[in-house]
Each structure stands twice: as C-alpha cells, then as structure tokens.
PDB file of N, CA, C and O in Angstrom:
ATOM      1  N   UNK A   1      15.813  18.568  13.548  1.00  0.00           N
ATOM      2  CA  UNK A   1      14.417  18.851  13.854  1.00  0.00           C
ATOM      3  C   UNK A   1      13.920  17.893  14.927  1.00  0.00           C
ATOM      4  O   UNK A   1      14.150  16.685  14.865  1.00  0.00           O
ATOM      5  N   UNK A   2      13.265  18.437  15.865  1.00  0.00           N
ATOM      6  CA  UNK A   2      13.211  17.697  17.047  1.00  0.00           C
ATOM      7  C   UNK A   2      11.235  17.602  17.376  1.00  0.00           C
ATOM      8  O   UNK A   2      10.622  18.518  17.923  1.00  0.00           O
ATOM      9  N   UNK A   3      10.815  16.760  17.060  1.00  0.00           N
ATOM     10  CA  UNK A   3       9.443  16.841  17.580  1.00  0.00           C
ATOM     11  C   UNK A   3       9.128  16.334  18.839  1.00  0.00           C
ATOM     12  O   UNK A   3       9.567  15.286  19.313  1.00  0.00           O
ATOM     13  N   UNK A   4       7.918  17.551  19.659  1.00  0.00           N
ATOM     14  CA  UNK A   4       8.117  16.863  21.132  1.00  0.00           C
ATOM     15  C   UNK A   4       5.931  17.054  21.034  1.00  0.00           C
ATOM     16  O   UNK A   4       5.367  18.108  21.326  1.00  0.00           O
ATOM     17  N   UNK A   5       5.245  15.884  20.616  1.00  0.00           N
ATOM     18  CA  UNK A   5       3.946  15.433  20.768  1.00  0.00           C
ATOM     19  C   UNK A   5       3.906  14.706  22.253  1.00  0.00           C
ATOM     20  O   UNK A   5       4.705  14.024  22.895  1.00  0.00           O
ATOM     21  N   UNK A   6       2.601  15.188  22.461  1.00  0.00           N
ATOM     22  CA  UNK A   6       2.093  14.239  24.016  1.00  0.00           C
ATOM     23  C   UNK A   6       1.904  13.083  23.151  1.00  0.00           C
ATOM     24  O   UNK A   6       1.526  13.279  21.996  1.00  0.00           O
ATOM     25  N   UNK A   7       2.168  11.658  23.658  1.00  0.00           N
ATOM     26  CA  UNK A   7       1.861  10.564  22.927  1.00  0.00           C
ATOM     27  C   UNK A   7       1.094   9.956  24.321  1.00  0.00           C
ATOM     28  O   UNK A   7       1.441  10.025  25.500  1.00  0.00           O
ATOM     29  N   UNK A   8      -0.109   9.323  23.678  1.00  0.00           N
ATOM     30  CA  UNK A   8      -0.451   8.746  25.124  1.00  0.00           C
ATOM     31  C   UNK A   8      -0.238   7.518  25.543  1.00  0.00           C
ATOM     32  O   UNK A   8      -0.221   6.446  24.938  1.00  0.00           O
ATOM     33  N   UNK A   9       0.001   7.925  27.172  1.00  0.00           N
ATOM     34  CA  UNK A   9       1.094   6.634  27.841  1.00  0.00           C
ATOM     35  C   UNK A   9       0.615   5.085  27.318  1.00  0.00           C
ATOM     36  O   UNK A   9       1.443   4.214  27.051  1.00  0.00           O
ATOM     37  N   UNK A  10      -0.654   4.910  27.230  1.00  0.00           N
ATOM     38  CA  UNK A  10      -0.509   3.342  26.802  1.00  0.00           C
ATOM     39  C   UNK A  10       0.230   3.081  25.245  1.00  0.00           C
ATOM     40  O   UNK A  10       0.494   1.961  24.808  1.00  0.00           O
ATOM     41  N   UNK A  11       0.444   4.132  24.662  1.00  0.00           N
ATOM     42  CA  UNK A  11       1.139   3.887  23.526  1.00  0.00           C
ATOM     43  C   UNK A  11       2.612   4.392  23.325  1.00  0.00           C
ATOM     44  O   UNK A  11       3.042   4.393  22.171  1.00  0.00           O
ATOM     45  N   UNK A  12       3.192   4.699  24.054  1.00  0.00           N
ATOM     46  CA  UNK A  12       4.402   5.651  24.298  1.00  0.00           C
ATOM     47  C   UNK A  12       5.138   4.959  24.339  1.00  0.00           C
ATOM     48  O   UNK A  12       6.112   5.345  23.692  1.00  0.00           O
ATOM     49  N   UNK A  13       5.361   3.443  25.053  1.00  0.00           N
ATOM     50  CA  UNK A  13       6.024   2.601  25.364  1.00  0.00           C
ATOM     51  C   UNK A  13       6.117   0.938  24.573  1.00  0.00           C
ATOM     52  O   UNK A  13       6.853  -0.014  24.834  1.00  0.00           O
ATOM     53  N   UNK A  14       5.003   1.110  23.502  1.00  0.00           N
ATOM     54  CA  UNK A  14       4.635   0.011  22.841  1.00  0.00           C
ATOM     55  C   UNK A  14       6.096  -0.194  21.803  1.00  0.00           C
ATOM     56  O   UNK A  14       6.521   0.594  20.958  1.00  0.00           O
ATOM     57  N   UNK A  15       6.729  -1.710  22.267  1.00  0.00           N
ATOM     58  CA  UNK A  15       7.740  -1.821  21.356  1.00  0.00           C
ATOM     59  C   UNK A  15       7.484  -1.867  19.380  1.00  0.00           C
ATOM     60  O   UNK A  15       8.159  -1.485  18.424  1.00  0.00           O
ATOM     61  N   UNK A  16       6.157  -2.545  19.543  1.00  0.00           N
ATOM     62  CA  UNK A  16       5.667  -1.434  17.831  1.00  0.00           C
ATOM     63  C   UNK A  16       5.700  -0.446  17.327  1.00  0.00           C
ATOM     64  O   UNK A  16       5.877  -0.340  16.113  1.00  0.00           O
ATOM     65  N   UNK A  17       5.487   0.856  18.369  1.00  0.00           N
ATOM     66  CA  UNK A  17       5.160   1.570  17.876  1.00  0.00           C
ATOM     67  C   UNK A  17       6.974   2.518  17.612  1.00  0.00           C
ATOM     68  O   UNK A  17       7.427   3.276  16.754  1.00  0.00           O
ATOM     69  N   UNK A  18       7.754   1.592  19.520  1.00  0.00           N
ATOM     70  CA  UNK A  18       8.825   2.408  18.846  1.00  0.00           C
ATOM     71  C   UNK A  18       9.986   1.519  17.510  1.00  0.00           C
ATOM     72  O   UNK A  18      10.970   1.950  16.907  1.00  0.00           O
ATOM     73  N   UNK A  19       9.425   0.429  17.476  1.00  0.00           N
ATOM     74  CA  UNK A  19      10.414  -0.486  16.350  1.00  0.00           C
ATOM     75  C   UNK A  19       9.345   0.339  15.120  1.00  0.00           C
ATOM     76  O   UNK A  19       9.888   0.360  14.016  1.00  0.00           O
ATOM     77  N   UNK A  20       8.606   0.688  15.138  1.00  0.00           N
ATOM     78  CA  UNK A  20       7.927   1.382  13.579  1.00  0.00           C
ATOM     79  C   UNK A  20       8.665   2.396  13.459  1.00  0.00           C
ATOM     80  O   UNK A  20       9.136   2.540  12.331  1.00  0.00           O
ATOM     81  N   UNK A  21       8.941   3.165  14.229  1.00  0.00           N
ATOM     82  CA  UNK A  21       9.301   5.277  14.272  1.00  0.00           C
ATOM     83  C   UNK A  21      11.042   4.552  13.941  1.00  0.00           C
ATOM     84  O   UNK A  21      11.772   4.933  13.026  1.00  0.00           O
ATOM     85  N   UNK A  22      11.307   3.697  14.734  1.00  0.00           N
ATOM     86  CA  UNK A  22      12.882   3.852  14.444  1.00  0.00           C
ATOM     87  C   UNK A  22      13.312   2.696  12.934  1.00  0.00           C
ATOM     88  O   UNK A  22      14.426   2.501  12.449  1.00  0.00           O
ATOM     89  N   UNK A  23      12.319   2.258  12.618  1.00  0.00           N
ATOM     90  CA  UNK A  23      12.573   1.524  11.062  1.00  0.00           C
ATOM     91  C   UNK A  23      12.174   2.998  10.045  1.00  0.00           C
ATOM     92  O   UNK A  23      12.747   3.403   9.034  1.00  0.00           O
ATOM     93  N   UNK A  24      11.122   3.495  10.688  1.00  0.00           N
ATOM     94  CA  UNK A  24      10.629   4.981   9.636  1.00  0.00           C
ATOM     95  C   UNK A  24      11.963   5.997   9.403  1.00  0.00           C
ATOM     96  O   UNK A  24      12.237   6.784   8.496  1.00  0.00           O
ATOM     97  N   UNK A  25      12.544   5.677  10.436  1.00  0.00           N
ATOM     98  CA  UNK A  25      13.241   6.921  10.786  1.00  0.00           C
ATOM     99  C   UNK A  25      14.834   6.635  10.136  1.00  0.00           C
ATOM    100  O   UNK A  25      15.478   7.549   9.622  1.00  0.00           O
ATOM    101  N   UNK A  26      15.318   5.314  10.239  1.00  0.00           N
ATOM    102  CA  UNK A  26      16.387   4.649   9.724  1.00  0.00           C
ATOM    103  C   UNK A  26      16.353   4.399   7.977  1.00  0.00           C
ATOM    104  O   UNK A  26      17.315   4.359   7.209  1.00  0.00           O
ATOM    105  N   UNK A  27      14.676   4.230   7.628  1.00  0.00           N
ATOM    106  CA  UNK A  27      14.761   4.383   6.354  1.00  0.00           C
ATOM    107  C   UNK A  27      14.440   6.065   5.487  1.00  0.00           C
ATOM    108  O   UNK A  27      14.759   6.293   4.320  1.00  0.00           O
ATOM    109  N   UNK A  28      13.941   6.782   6.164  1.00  0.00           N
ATOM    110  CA  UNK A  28      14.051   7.779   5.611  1.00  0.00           C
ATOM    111  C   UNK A  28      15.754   8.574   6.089  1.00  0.00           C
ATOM    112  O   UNK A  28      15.982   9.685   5.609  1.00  0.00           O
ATOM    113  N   UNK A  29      16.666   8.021   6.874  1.00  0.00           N
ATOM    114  CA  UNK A  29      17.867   8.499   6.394  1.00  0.00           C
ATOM    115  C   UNK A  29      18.602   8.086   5.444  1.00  0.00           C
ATOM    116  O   UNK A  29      19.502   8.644   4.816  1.00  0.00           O
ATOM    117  N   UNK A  30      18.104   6.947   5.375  1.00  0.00           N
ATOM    118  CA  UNK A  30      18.568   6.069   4.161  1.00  0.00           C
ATOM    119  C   UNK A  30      18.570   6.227   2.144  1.00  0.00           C
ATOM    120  O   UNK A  30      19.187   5.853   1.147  1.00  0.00           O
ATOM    121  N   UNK A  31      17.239   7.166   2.643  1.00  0.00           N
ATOM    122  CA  UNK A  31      16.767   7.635   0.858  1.00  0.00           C
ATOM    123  C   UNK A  31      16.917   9.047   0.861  1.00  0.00           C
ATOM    124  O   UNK A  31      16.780   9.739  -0.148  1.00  0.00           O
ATOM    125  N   UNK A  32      17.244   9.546   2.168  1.00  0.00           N
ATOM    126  CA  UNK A  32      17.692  11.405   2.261  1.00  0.00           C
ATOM    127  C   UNK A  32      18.427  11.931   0.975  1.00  0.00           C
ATOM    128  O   UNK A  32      18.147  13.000   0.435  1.00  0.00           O
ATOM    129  N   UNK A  33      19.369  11.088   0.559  1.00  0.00           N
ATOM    130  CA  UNK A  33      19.781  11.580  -0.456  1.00  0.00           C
ATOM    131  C   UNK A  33      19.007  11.692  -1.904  1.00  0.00           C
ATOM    132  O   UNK A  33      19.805  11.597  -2.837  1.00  0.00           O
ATOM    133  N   UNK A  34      17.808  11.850  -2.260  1.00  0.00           N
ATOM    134  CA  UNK A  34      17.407  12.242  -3.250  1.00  0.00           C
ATOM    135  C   UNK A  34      16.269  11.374  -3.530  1.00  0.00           C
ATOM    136  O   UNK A  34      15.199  11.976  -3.615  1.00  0.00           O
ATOM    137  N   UNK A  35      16.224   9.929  -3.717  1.00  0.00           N
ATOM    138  CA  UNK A  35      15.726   9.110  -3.779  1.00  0.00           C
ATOM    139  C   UNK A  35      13.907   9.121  -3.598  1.00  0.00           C
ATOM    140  O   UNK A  35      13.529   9.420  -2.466  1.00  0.00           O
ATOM    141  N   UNK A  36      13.102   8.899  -4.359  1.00  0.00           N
ATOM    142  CA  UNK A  36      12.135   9.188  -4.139  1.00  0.00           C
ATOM    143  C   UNK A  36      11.399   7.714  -3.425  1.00  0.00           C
ATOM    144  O   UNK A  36      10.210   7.470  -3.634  1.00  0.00           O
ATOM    145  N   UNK A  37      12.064   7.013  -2.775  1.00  0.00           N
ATOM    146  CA  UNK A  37      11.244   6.228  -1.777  1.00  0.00           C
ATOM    147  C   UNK A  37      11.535   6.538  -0.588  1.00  0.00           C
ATOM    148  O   UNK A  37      11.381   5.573   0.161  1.00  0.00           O
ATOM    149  N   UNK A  38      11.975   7.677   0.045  1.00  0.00           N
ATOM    150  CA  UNK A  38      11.536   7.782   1.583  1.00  0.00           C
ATOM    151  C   UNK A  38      10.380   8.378   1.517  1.00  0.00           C
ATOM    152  O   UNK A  38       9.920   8.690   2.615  1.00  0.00           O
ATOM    153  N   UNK A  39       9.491   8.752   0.221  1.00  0.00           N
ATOM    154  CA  UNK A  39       8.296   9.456   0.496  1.00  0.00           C
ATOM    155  C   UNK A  39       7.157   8.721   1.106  1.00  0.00           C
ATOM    156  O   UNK A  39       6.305   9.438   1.630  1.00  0.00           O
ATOM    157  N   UNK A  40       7.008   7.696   1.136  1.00  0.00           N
ATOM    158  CA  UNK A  40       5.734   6.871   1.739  1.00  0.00           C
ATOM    159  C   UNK A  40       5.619   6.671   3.525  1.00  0.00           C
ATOM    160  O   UNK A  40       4.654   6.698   4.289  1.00  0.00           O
ATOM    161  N   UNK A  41       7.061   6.469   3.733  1.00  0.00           N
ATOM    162  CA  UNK A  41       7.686   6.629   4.806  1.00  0.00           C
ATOM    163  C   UNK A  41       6.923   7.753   5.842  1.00  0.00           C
ATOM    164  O   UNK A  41       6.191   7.686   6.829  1.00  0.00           O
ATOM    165  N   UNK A  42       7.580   8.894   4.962  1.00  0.00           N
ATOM    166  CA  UNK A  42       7.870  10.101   5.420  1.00  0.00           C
ATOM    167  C   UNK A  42       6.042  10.467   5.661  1.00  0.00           C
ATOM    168  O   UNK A  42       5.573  10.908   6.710  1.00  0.00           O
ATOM    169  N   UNK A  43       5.269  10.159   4.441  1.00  0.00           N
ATOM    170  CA  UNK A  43       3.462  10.270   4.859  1.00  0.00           C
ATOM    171  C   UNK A  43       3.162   9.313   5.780  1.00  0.00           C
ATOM    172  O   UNK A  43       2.245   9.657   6.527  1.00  0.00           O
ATOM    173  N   UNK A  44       3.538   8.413   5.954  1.00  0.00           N
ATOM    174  CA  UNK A  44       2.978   7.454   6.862  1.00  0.00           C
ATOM    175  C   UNK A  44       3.031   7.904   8.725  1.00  0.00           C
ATOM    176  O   UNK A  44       2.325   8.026   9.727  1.00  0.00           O
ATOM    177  N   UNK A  45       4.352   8.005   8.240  1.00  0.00           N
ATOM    178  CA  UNK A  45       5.000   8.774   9.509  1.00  0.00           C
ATOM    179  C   UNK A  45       3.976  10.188  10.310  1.00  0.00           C
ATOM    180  O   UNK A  45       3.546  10.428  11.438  1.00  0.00           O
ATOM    181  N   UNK A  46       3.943  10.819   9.020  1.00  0.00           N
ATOM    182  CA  UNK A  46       3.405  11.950   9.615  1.00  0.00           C
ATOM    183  C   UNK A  46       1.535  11.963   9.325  1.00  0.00           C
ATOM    184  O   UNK A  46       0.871  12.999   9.358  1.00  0.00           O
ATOM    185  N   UNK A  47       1.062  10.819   9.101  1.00  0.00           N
ATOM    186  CA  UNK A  47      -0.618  10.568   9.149  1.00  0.00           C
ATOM    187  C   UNK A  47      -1.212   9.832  10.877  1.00  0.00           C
ATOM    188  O   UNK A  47      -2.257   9.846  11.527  1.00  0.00           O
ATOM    189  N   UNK A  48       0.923   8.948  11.111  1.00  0.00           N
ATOM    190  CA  UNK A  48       0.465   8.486  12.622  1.00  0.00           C
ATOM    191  C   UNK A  48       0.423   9.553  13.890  1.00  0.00           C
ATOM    192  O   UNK A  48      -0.346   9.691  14.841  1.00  0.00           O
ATOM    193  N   UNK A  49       1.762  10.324  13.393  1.00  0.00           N
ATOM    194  CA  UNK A  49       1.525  11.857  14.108  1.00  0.00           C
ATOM    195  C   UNK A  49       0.183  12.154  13.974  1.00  0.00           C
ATOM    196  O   UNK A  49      -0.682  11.408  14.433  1.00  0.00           O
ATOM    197  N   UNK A  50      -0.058  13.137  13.411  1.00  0.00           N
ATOM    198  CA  UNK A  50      -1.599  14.090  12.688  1.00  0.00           C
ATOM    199  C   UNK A  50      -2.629  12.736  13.821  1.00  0.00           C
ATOM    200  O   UNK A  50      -3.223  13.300  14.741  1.00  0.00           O
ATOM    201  N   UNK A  51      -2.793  11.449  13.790  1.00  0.00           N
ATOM    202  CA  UNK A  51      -3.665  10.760  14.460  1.00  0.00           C
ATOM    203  C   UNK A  51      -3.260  11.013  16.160  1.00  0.00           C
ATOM    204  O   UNK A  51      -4.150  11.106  17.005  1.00  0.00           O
ATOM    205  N   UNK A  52      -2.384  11.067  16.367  1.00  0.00           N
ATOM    206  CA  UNK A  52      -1.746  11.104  17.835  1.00  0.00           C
ATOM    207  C   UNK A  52      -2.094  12.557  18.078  1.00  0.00           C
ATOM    208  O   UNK A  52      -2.365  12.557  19.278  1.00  0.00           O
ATOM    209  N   UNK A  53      -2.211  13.521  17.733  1.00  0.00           N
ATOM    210  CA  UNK A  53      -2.939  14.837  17.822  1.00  0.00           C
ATOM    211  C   UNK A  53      -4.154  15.103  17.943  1.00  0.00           C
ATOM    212  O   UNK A  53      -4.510  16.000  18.707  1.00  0.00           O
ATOM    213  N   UNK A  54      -5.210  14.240  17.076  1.00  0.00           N
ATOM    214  CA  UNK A  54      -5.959  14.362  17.465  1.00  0.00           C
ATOM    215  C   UNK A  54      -6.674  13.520  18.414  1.00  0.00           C
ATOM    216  O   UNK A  54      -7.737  13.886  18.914  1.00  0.00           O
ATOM    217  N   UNK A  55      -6.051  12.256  18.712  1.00  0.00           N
ATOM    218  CA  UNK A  55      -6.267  11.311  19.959  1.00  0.00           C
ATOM    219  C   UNK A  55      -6.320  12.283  20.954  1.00  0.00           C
ATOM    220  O   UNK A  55      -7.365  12.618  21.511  1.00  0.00           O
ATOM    221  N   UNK A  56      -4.885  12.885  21.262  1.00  0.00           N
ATOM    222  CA  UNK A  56      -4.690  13.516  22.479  1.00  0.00           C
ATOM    223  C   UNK A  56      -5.664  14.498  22.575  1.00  0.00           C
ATOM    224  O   UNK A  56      -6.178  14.572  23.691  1.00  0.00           O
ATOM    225  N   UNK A  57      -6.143  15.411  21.592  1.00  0.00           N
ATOM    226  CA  UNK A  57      -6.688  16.261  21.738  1.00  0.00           C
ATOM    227  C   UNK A  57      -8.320  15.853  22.316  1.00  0.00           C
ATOM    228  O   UNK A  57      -8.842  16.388  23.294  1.00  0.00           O
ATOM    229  N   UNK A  58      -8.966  14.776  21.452  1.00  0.00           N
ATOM    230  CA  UNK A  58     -10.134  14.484  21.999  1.00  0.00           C
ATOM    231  C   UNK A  58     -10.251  13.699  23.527  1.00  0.00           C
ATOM    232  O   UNK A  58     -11.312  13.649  24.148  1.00  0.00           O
ATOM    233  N   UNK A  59      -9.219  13.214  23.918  1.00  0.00           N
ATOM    234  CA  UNK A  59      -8.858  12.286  25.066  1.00  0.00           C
ATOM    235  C   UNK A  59      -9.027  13.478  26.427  1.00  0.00           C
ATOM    236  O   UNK A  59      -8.815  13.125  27.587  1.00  0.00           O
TER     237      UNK A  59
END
C-alpha cells in the first residue's frame, strides 16, 4: 500500500518528521503479526496524516 499525500514543503523534509514515519513504520512491521501494540502506532500515524490533509487543504 503506497500513500502519495501533498505534505507541505516546510515539513516534507523535517528529519522528525521523517525519523517519526520511519520508527512508526518499523514498529508497526514489527507487531504485524498479531500483536495488539502496533495499534497506537498505526492511530497516531494516521491522525498526523488526516492533519496533513487538512493543512494542505486549508493552505
């Protein structure tokens, strides 16, 4: 699954934001197998999306 969001440029490049997505992303492969702690992850993840949508959108 491939997501392609406008992220906006002052944040696109922020080593936070990509050391957050790739710790999010390393730990939810990590609990893929069944485990019910990639779930916080996995909301967090997708509440910073859902915010980056509507940034872009009002921007």
């Amino acid at each position: 699954m491939h997501l392609s969001l406008p992220i906006p440029p002052s944040l696109s490049h922020t080593p936070l934001t990509i050391s957050l997505l790739s710790l999010t992303h390393r730990h939810a492969l990590l609990h893929m197998s069944g485990s019910i702690a990639y779930i916080p992850s996995l909301s967090l993840l997708s509440l910073w999306l859902f915010a980056h949508v509507i940034y872009t959108q009002e921007a």
